[in-house]
N, C-alpha and C positions, 0 to 999 in steps of 0.2 A: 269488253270482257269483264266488265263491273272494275271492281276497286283490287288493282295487287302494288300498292306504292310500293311495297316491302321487297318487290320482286323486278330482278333486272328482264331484259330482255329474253337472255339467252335462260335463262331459271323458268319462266313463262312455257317458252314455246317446247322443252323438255317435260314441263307433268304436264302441260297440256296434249301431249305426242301420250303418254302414259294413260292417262285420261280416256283419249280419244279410242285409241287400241283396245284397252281393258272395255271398253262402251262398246266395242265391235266381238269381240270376243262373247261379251255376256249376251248381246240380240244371240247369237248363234245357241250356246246353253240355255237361254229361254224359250227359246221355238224350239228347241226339243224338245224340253222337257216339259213342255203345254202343248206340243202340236199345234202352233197359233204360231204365225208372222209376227213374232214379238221385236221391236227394235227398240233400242237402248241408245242414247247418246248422252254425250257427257264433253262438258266444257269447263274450263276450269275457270270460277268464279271471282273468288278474291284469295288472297292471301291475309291476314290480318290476325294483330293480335287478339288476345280471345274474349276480354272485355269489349271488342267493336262489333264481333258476332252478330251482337240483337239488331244490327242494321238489313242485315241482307233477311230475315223474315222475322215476322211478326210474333213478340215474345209470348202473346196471349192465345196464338193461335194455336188448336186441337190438333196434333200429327200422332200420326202413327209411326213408331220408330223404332229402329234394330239393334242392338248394340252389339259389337263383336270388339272385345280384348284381341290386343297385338300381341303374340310374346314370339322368341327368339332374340335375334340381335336389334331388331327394333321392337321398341315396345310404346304404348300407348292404347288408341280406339277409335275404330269408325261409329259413325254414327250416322245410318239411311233414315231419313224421314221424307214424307209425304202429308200433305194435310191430310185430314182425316175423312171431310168432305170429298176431296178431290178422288182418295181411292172409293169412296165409299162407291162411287157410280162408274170407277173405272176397273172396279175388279170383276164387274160382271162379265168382261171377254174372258177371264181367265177363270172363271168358275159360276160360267153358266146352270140356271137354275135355282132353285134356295141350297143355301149350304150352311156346317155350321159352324160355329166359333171358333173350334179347333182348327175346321180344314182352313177358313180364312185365315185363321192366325198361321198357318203353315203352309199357305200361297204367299202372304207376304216375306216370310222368314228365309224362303226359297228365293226370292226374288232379290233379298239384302243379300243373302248371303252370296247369290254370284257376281253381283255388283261388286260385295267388297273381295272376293275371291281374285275375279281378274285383275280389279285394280293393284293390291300386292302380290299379284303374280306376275305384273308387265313390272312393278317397282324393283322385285327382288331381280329379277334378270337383268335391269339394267344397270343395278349396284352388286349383282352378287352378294346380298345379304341375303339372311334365312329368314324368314318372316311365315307365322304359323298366325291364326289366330281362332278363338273360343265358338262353339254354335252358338250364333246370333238370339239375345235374350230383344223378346219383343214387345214394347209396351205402349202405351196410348198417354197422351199427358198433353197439357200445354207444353210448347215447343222451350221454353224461357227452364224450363221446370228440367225439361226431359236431356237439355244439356248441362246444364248446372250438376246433376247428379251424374252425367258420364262423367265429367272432371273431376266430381270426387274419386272415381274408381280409378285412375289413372295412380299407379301408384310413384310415377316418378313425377317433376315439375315440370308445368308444359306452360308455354308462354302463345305462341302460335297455330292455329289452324287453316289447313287447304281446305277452302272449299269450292266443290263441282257441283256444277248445274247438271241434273240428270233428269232426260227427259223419255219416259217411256213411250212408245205408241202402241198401237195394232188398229191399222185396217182406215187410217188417218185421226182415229179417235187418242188423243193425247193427255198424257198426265205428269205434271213437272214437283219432282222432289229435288233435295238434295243429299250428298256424301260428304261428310266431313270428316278429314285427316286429322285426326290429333293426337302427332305423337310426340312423345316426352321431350324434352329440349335436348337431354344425350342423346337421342334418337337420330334428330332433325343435323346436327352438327355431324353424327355419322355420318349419315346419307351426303350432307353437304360435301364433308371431305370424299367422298366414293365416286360421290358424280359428278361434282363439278368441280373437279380438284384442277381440271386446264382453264 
């Protein structure tokens, strides 16, 4: 399951259960709202502080990415990315034919946005926090680039990020991004006390 030192057993198999559920929940919201056998899964990758990030993908690499601000009693930001390559040939299932920049940019924006939807929507249930967050601003960058500036927008201090493996398919043809949890360090001690307070 890659690198989570930072994470006991029982902290694992809980956002991985989170994870997993929110990954089931979004195939269901994507094949509706494409008419396409969309499946979504999602595993939880590492835990690590935010300096060791550049390990799990390639700082130089082109991704396309989502961002959506947390606010309520958790605060921070996701951030979906996908190489850029990788959708560039996988978004033909989902917008077959020539399309154009807008509609692309708002198949992918559709796509972050139930990803991170489910995911703190199975979070807030399970701590009973309220957690809302912003429409997903989408942009293109090297990967190194494109999280460096979500941490600036983080307006509290954040030392840690969860991140999931999330792997889309349709029809066996696959394409693997990831979700990255990053939220503020009051955030993260919240939640700690909420849920895993036995």
């Amino acid at each position: 399951m890659g690198d989570n030192r930072n994470f006991d057993e029982k902290r694992l198999v809980v956002w991985n259960a989170i994870a997993e559920k929110g990954s089931q929940e979004a195939s269901e919201a994507l094949s509706r709202l494409f008419n396409l056998p969309v499946k979504m899964m999602g595993s939880v990758k590492a835990y690590l502080p935010i300096p060791e990030v550049s390990r799990v993908e390639n700082p130089e690499e082109e991704v396309l990415g989502a961002r959506l601000v947390l606010t309520g009693d958790v605060t921070g930001e996701i951030l979906f990315i996908i190489p850029v390559a990788a959708w560039t040939s996988w978004k033909c299932h989902l917008l077959p034919g020539p399309a154009s920049l807008d509609l692309e940019t708002s198949a992918f924006a559709e796509v972050s946005n139930i990803a991170g939807a489910f995911f703190t929507m199975n979070l807030s249930n399970k701590t009973a926090l309220k957690m809302n967050f912003t429409p997903p601003e989408v942009i293109q960058d090297m990967f190194a680039t494109a999280f460096e500036d979500t941490l600036v927008q983080i307006s509290e201090e954040a030392h840690d990020v969860l991140i999931i493996e999330t792997r889309l398919s349709i029809s066996g043809d696959e394409v693997q991004g990831y979700l990255f949890f990053i939220p503020s360090q009051s955030s993260i001690e919240l939640i700690t006390r909420k849920f895993f307070a036995s």
